[in-house]
C-alpha positions as CSV (number, residue, x, y, z in Angstrom):
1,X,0.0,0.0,0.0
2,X,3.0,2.6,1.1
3,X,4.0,2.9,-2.3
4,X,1.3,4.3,-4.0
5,X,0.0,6.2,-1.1
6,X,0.4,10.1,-1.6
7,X,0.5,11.8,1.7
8,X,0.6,15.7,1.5
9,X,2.2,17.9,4.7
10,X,1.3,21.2,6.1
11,X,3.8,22.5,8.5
12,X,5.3,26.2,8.8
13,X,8.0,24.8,10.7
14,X,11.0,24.0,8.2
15,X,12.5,21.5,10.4
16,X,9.2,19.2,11.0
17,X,8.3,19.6,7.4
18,X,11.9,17.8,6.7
19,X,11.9,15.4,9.0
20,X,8.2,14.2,8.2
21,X,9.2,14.0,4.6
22,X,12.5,12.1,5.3
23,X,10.5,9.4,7.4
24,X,7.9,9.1,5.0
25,X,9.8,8.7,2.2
26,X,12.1,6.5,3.3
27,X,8.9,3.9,3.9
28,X,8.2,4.6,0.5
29,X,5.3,7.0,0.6
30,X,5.0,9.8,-2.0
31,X,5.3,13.3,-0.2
32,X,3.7,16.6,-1.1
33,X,4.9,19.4,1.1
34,X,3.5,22.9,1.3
35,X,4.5,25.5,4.5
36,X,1.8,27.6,3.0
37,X,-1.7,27.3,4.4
38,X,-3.3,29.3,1.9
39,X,-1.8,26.9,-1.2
40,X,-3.1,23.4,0.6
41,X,-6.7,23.8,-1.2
42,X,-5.2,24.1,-4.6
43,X,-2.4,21.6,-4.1
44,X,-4.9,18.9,-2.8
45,X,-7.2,19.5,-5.2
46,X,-3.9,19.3,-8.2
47,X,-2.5,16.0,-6.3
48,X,-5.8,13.8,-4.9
49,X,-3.4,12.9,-1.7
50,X,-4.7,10.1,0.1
51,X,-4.2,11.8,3.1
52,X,-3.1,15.0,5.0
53,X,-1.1,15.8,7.8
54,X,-2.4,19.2,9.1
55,X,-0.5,21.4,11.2
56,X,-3.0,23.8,13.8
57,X,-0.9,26.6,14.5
58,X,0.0,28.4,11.6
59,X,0.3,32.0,10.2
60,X,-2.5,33.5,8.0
61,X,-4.8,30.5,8.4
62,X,-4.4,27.9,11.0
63,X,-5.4,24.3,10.5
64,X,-8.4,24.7,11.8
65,X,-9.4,26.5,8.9
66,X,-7.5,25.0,6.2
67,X,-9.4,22.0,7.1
68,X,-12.8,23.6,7.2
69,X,-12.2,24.5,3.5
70,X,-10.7,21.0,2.9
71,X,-14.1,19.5,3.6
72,X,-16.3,22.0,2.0
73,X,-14.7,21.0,-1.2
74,X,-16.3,19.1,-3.5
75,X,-13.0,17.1,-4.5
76,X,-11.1,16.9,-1.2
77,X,-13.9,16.6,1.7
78,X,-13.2,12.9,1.4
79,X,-9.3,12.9,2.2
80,X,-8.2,11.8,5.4
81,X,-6.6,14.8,7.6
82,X,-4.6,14.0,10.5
83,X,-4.0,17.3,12.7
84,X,-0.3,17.8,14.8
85,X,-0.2,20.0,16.8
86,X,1.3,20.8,20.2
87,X,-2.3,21.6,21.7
88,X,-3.8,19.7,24.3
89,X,-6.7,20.7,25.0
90,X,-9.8,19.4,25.1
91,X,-11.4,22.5,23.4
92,X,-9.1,22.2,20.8
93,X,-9.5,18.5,19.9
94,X,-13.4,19.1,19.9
95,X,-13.2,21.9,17.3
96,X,-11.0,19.8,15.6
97,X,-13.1,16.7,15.2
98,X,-15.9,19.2,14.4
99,X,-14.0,21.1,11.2
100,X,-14.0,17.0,9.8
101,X,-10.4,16.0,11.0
102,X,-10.1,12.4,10.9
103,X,-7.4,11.6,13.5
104,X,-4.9,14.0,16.3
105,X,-1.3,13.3,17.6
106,X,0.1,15.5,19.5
107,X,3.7,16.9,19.6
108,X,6.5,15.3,20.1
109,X,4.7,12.1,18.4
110,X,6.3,8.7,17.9
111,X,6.9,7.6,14.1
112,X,5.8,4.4,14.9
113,X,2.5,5.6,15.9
114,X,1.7,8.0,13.3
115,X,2.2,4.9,10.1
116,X,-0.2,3.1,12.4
117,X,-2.9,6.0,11.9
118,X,-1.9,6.7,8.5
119,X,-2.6,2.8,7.6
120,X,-5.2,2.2,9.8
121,X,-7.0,6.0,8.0
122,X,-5.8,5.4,4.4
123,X,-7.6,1.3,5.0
124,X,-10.9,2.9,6.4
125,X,-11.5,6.1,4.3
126,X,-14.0,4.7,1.5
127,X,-15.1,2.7,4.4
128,X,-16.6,5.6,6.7
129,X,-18.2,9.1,6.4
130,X,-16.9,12.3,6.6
131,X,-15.1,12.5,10.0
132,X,-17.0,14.2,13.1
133,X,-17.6,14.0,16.9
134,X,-19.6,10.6,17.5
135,X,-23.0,12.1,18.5
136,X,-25.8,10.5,20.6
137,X,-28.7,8.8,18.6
138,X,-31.6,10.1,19.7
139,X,-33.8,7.5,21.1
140,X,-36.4,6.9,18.1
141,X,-33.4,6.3,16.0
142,X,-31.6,4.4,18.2
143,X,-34.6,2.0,18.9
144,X,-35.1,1.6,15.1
145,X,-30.9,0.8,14.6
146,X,-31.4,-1.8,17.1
147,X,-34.4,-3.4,15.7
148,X,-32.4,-3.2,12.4
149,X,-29.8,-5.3,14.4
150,X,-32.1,-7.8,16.0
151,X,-33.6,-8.5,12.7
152,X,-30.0,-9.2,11.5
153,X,-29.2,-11.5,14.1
154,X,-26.4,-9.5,14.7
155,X,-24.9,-10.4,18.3
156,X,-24.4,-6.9,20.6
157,X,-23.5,-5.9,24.3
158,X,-24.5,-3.2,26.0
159,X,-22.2,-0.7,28.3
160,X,-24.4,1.6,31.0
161,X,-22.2,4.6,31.5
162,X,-22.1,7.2,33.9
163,X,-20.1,10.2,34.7
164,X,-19.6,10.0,38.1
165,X,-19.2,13.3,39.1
166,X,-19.6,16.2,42.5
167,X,-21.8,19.2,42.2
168,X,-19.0,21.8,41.7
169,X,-18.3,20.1,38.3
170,X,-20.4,21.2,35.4
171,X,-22.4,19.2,33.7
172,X,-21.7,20.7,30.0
173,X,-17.6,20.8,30.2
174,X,-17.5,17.4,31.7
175,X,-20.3,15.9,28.9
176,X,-17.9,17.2,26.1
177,X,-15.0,15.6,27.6
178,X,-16.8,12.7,27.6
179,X,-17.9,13.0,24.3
180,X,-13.9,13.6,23.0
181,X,-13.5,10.1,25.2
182,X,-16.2,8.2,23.5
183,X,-15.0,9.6,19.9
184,X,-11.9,8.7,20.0
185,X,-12.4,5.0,21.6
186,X,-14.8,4.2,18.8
187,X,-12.5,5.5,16.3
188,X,-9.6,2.9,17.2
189,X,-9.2,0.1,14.9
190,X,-11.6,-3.0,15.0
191,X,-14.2,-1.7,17.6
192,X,-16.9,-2.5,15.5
193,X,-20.1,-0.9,15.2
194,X,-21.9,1.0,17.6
195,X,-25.2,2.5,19.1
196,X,-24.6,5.5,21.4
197,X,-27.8,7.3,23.1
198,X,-28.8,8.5,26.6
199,X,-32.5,9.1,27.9
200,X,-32.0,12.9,27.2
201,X,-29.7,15.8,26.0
202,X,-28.3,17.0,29.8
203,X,-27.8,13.5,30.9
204,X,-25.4,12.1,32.7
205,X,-25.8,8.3,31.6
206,X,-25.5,6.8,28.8
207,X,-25.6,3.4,26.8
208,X,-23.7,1.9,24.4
209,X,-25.1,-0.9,22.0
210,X,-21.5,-2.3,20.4
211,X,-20.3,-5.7,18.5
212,X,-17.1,-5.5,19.7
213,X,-16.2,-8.6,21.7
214,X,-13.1,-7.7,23.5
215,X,-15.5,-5.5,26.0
216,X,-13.0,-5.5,29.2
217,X,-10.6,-3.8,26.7
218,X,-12.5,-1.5,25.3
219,X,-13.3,0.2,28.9
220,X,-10.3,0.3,30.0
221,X,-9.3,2.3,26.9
222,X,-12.6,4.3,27.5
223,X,-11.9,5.4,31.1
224,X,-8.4,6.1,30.3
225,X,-9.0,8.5,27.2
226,X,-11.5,10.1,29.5
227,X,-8.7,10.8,32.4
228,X,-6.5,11.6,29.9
229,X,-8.8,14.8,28.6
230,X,-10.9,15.1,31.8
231,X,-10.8,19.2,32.9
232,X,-12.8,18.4,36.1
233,X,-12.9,15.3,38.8
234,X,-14.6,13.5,37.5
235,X,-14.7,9.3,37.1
236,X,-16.2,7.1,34.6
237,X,-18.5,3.9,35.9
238,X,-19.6,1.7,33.4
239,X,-21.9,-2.1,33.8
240,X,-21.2,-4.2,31.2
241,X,-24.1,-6.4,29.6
242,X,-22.5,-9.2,27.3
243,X,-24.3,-10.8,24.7
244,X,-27.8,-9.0,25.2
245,X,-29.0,-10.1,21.6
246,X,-29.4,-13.7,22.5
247,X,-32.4,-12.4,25.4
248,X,-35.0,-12.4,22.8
249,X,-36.3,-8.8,23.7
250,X,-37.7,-6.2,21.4
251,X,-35.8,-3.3,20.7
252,X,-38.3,-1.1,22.4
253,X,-37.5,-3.8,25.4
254,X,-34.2,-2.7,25.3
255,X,-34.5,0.6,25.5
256,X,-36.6,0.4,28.4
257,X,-34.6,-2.1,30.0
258,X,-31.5,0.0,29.6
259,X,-32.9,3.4,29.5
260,X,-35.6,4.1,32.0
């Protein structure tokens, strides 16, 4: 796959730009590089890169930006963008996620890591929709997803998840880190798919339909992406429900059960 895999790079900083090319290139990708953020449009749109590595902070547009434009581009809203970045926050990995980015490493990042994402994005793209924050499926929808998978036969579990949480936290910061947690867990290779809804918009539990078996794993990972970008105190506790298919309940059962 490497080599014929176009990878373009948006960096203002001369040093990252050559390094990042170096690397790449010597796994045998092909590199476009461009320190301009106003040129990235009309590059991507001359090249059809397979994916982009997206710098935040630069001068007369940051990445945010660039990849706002990326997206709302007939011809490129389908590529793959990657942000680096030395930002942490949550704030900023929300927008980010919201502007369509696919993936975000932080600076210093490991080589190793980044050809994981770049494999595991470049494998996936015709696979999934543009990229965006998972959001919560309202319960109508949700019940009618699940009777889609009952009438499958697919098999599911079902995580109960609550933010456990004092009352000098607030509600609304600790909900998005929660959403940033949930995002980024589902996006990790192999998780399967997934129903996400809560009984209302200012909850604090949720629940989880998912066909991923390894379920022990996947909380672990869960809680520990939401330490990891948690602004307040607050903890994650989560009852798992394996192999809830095979209990011959409705959807609307299930909702019930799991919601009310």
């Amino acid at each position: 796959m490497s080599n014929t895999t176009k990878i373009l790079i948006v960096d203002d900083e001369p040093d990252i730009l050559s390094l990042l090319t170096l690397h790449l290139k010597m796994k045998h990708y092909q590199v476009e590089q461009t320190s301009s953020p106003t040129k990235v449009l009309e590059i991507a749109n001359a090249t059809k890169p397979d994916l982009i590595l997206l710098d935040v902070m630069m001068p007369e547009m940051d990445g945010f930006q660039v990849a706002a434009k990326l997206k709302e581009n007939e011809d490129t809203k389908n590529i793959p963008i990657i942000f680096l970045t030395a930002r942490t926050q949550t704030e900023d990995k929300i927008r980010g996620f919201q502007v369509g980015a696919d993936d975000y490493l932080v600076k210093p990042f490991d080589f190793e890591e980044l050809e994981i994402r770049i494999h595991r994005l470049i494998k996936k793209k015709d696979e999934v929709p543009q990229s965006t924050l998972i959001l919560r499926y309202p319960r109508k929808a949700a019940t009618l997803k699940l009777a889609d998978w009952i009438q499958k036969e697919i098999e599911f579990h079902v995580l109960k998840i609550q933010i456990a949480k004092d009352d000098t936290v607030n509600l609304q910061s600790v909900q998005e880190d929660f959403l940033l947690a949930i995002t980024l867990s589902l996006r990790e290779r192999d998780n399967g798919h997934f129903i996400f809804t809560s009984d209302n918009e200012n909850s604090d539990h949720f629940v989880l339909f998912t066909t991923n078996p390894e379920l022990e794993k996947y909380c672990k990972n869960l809680i520990q992406l939401f330490k990891q970008n948690n602004r307040d105190k607050a903890d994650l506790k989560i009852l798992v429900y394996p192999k809830q298919s095979r209990k011959n309940l409705s959807a609307e059962a299930f909702m019930k059960k799991f919601l009310d």
